[in-house]
KOLGU-715495 format. One record per atom (N, C-alpha, C): atom name; residue in one letter; chain; x, y, z. Coordinates in Angstrom, 2 decimals, m for minus. Example, Ala and Ser with C-alpha at 12.3 -4.5 7.8 and 13.67 -1.06 7.14 Angstrom:
('N', 'A', 'A', (13.19, m5.69, 7.80))
('CA', 'A', 'A', (12.30, m4.50, 7.80))
('C', 'A', 'A', (13.20, m3.30, 7.80))
('N', 'S', 'A', (12.85, m2.25, 7.08))
('CA', 'S', 'A', (13.67, m1.06, 7.14))
('C', 'S', 'A', (12.90, 0.03, 7.87))
This chain:
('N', 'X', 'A', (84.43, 124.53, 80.65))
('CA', 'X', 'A', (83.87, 125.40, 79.64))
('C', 'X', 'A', (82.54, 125.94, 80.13))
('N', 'X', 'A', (82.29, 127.44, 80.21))
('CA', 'X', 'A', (81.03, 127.73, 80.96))
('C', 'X', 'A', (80.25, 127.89, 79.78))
('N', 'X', 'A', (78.91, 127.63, 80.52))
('CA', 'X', 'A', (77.88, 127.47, 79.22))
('C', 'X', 'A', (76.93, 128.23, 78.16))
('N', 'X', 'A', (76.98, 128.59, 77.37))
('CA', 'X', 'A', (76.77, 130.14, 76.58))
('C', 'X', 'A', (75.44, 130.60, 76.63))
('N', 'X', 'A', (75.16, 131.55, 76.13))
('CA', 'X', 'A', (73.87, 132.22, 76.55))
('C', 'X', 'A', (72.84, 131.86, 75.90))
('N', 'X', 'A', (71.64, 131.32, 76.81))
('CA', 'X', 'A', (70.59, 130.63, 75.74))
('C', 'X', 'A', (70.02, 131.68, 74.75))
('N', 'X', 'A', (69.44, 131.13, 73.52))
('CA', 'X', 'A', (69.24, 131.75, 72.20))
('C', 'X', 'A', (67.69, 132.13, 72.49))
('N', 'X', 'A', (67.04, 131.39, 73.25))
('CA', 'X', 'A', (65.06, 131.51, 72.95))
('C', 'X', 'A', (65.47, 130.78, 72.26))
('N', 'X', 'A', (65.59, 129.80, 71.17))
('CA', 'X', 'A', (64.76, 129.08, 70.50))
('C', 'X', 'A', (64.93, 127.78, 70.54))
('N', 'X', 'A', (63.92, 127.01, 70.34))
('CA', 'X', 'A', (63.54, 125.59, 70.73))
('C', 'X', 'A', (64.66, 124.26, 69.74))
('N', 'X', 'A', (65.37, 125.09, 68.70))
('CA', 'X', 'A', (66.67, 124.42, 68.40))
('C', 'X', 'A', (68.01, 125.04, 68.16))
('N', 'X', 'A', (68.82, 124.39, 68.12))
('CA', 'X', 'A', (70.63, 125.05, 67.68))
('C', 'X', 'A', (71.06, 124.51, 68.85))
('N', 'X', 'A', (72.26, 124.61, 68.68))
('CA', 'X', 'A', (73.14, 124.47, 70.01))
('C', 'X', 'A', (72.97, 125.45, 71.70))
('N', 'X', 'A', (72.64, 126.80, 71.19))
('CA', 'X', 'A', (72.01, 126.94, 72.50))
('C', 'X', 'A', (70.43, 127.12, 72.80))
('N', 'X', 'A', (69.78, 126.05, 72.37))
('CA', 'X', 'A', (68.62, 126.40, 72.88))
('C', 'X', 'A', (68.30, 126.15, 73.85))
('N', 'X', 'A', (66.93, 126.65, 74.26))
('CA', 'X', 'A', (66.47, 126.88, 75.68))
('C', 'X', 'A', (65.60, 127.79, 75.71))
('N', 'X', 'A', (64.98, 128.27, 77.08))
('CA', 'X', 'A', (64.89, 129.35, 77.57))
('C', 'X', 'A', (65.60, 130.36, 78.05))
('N', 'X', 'A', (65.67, 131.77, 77.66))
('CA', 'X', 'A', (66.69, 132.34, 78.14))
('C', 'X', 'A', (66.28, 133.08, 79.85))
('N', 'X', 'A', (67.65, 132.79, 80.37))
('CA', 'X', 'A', (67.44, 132.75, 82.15))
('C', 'X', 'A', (68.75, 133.88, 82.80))
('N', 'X', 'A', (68.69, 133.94, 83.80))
('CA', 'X', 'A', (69.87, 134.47, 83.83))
('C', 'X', 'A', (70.26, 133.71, 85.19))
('N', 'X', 'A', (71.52, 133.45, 84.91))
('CA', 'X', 'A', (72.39, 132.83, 85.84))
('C', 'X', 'A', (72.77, 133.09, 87.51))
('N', 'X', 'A', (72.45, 132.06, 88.56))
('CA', 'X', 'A', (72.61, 132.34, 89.87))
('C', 'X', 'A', (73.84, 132.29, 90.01))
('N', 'X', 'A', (74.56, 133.15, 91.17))
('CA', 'X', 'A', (76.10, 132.91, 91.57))
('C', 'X', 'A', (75.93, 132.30, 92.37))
('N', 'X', 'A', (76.72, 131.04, 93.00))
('CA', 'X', 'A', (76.07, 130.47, 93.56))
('C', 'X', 'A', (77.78, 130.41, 94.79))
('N', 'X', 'A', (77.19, 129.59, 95.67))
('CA', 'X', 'A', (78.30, 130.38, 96.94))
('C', 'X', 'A', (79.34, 128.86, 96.60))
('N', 'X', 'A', (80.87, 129.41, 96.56))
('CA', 'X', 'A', (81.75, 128.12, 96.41))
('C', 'X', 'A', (81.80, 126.49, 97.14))
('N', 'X', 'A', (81.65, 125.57, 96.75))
('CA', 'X', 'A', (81.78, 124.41, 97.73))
('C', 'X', 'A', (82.87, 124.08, 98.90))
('N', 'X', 'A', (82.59, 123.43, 99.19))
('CA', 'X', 'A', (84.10, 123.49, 100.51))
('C', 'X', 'A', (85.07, 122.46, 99.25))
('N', 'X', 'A', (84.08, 121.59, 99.09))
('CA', 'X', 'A', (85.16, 120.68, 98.10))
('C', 'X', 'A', (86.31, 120.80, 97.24))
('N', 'X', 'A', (85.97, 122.45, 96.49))
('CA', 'X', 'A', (86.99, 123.02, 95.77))
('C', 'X', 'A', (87.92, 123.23, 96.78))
('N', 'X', 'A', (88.32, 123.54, 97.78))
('CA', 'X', 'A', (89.24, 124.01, 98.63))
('C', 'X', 'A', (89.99, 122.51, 98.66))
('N', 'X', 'A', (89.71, 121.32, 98.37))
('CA', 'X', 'A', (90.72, 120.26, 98.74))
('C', 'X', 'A', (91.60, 120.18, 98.42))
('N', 'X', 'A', (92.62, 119.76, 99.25))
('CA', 'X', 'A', (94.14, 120.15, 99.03))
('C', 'X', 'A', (94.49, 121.19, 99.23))
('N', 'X', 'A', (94.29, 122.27, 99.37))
('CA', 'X', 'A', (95.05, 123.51, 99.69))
('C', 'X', 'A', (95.32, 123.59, 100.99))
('N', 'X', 'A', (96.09, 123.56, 101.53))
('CA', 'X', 'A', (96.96, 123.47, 103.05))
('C', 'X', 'A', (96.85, 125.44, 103.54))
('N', 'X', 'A', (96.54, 125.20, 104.83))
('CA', 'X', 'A', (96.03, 126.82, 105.41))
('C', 'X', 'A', (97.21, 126.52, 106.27))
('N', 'X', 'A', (97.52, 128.25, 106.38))
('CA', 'X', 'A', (98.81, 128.48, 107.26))
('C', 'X', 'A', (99.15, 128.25, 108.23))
('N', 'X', 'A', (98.22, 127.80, 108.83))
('CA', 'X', 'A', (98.45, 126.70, 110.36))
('C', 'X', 'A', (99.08, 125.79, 110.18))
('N', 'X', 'A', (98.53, 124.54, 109.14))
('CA', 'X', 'A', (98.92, 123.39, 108.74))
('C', 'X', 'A', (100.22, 123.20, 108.31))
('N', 'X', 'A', (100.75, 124.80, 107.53))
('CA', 'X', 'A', (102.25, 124.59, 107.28))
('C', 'X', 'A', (102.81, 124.81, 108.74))
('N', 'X', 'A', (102.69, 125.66, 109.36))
('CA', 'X', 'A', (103.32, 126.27, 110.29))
('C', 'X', 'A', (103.77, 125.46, 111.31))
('N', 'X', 'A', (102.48, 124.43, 111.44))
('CA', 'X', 'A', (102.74, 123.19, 112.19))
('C', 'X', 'A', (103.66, 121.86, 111.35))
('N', 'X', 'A', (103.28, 121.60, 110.48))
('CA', 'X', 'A', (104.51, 120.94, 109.36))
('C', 'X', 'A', (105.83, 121.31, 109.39))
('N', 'X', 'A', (105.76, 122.58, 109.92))
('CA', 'X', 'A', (107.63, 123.29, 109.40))
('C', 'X', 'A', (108.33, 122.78, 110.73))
('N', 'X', 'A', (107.10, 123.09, 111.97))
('CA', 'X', 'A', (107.89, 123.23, 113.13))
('C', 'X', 'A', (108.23, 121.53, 113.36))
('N', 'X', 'A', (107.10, 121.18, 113.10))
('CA', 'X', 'A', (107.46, 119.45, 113.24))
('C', 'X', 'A', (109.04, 118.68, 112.38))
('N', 'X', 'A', (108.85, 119.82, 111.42))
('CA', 'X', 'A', (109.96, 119.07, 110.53))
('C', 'X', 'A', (111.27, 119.44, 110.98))
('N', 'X', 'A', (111.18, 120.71, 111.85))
('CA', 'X', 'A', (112.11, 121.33, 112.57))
('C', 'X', 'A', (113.13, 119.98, 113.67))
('N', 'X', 'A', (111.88, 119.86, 114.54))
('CA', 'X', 'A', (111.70, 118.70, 115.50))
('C', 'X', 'A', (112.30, 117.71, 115.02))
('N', 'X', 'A', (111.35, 116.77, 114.55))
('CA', 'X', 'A', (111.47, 115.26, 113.91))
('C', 'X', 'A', (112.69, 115.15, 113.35))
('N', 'X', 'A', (113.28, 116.15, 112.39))
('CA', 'X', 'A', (114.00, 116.06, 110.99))
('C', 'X', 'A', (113.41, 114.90, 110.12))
('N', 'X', 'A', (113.82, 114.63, 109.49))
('CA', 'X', 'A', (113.72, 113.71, 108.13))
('C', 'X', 'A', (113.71, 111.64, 108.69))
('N', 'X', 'A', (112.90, 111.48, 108.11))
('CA', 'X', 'A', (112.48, 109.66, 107.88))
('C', 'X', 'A', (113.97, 109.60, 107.00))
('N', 'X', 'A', (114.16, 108.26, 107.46))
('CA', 'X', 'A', (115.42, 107.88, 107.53))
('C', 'X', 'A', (115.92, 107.51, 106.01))
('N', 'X', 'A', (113.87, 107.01, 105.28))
('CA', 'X', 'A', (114.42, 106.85, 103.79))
('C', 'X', 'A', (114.35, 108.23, 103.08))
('N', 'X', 'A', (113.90, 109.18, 103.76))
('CA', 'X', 'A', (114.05, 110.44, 103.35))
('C', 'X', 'A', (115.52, 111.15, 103.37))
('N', 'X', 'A', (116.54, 110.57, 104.21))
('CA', 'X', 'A', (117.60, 110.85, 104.74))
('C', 'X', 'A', (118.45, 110.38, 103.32))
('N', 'X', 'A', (118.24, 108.95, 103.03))
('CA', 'X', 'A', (118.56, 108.29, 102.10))
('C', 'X', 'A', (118.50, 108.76, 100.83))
('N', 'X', 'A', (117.36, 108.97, 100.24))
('CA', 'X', 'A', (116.50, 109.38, 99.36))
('C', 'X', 'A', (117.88, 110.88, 98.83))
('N', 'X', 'A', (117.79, 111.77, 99.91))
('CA', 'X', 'A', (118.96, 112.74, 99.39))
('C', 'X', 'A', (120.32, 112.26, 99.39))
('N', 'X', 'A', (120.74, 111.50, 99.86))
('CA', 'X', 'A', (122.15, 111.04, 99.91))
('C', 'X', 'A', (122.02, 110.53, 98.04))
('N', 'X', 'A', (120.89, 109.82, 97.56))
('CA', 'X', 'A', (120.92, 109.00, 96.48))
('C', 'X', 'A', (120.82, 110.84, 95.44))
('N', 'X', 'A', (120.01, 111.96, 95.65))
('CA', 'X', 'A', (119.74, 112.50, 94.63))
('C', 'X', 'A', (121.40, 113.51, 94.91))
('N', 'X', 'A', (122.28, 113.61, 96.34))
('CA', 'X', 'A', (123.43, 114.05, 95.85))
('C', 'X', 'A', (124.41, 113.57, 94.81))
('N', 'X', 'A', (124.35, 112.08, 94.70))
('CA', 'X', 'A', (124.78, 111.47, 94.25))
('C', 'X', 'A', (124.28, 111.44, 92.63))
('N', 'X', 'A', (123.38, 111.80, 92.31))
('CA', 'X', 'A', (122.76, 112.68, 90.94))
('C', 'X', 'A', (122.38, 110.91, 90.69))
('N', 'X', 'A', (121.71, 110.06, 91.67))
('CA', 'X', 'A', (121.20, 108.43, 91.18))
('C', 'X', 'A', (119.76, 108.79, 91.49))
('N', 'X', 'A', (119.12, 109.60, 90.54))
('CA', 'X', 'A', (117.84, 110.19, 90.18))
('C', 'X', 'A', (116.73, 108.96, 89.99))
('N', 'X', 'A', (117.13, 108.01, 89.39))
('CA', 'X', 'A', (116.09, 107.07, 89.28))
('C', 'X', 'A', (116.00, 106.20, 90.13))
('N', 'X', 'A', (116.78, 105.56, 90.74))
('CA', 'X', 'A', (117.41, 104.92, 92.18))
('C', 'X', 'A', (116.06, 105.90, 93.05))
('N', 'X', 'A', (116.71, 106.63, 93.10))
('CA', 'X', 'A', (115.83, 107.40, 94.01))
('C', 'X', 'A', (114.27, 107.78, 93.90))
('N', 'X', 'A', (114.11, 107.79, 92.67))
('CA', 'X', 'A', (112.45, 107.79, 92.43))
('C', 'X', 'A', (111.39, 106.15, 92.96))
('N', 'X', 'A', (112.82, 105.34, 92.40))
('CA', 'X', 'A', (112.18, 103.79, 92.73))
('C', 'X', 'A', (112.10, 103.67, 94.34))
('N', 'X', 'A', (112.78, 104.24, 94.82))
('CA', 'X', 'A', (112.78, 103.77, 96.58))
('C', 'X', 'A', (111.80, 105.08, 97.32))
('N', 'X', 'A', (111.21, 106.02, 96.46))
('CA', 'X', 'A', (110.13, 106.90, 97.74))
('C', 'X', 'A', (108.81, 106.53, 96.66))
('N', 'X', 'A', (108.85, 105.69, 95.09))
('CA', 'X', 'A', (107.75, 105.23, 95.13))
('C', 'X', 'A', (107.41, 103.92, 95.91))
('N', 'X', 'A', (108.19, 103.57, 95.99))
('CA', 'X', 'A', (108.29, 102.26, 96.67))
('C', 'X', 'A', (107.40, 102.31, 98.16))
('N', 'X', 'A', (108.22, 103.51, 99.09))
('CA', 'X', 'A', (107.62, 103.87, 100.32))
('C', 'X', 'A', (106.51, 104.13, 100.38))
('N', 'X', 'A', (106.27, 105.30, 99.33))
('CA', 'X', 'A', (104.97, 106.30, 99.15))
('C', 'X', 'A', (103.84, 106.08, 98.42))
('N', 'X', 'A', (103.67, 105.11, 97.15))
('CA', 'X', 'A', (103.12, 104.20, 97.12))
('C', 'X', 'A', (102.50, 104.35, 95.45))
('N', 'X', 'A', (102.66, 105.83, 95.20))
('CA', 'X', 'A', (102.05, 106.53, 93.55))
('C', 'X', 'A', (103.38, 106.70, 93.55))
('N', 'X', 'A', (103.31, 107.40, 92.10))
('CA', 'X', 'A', (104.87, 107.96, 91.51))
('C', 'X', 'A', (104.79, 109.47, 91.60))
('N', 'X', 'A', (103.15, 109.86, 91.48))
('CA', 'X', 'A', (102.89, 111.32, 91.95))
('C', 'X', 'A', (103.35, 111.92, 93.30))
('N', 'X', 'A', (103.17, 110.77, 94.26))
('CA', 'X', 'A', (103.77, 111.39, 95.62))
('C', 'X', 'A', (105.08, 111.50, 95.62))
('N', 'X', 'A', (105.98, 110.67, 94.56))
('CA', 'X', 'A', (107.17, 110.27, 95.04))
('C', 'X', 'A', (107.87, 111.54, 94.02))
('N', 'X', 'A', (107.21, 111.98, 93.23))
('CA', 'X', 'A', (108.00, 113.22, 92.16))
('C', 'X', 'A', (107.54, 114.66, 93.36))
('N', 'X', 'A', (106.42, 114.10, 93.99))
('CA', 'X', 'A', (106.42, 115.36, 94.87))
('C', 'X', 'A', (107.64, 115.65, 95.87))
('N', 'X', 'A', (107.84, 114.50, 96.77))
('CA', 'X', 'A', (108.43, 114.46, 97.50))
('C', 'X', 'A', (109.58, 114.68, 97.04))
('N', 'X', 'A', (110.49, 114.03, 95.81))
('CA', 'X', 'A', (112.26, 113.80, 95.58))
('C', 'X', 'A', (111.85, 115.81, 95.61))
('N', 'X', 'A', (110.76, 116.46, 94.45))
('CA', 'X', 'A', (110.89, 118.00, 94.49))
('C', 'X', 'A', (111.41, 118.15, 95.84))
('N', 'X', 'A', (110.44, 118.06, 96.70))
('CA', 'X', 'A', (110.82, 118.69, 98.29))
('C', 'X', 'A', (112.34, 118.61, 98.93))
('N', 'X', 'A', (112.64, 117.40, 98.48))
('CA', 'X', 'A', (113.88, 117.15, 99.54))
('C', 'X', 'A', (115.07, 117.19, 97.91))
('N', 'X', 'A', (114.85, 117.71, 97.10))
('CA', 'X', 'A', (116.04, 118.37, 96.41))
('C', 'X', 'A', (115.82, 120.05, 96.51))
('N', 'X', 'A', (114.83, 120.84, 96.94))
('CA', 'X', 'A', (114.66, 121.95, 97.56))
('C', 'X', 'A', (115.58, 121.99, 98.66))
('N', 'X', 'A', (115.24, 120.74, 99.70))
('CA', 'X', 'A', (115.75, 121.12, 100.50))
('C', 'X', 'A', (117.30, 121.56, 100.88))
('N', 'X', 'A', (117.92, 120.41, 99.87))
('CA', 'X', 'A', (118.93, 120.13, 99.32))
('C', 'X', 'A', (119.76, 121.66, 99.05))
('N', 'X', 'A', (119.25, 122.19, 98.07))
('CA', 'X', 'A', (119.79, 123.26, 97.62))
('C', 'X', 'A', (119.63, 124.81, 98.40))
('N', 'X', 'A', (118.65, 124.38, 99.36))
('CA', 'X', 'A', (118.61, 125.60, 100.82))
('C', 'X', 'A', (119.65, 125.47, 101.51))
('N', 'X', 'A', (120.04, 124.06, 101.86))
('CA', 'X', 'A', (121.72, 123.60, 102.78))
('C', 'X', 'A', (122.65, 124.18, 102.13))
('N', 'X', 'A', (122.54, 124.00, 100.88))
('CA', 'X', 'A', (123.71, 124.00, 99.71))
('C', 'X', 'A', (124.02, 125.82, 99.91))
('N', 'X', 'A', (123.17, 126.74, 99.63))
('CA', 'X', 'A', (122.77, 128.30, 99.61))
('C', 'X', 'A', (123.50, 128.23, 100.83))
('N', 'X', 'A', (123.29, 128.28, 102.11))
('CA', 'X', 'A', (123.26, 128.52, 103.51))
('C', 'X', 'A', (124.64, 128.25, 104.32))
């Protein structure tokens, strides 16, 4: 919530002095997590390479099989949150359905 325009006066909700606001230059910090096109580019080709971890291999055999929770329990299991592991089943039922298209 950005913060509203001071009033001048010494009570209410916006008091203060009235100032006017610096823009101030973005942190690097906000950028965390956002992956730059190198990083995929190198990810794709690797994944090209490598192919798939073997419980990753698994992991889709269990979500062809539509054993959805099976499968959430064994890449949280690997991966260690349940956030990584809803990320991941996304990815490799994407992937799933690119084979499936193709």
């Amino acid at each position: 919530m950005a913060p509203q325009q001071k009033s001048g006066l010494a009570i209410g909700l916006n008091k203060g002095h009235i100032t006017t606001r610096r823009e101030l230059k973005q942190k690097p910090s906000y950028r965390q997590g956002a992956s730059s096109k190198r990083t995929t580019f190198v990810r794709s080709i690797v994944r090209e390479v490598a192919g798939f971890a073997p419980y990753e291999r698994r992991v889709m055999e269990l979500i062809k099989n539509s054993k959805d929770k099976r499968a959430k329990k064994l890449t949280k299991k690997r991966l260690g949150t349940f956030l990584r592991s809803k990320k991941k089943i996304d990815e490799l039922t994407n992937v799933i359905a690119l084979s499936r298209r193709s």
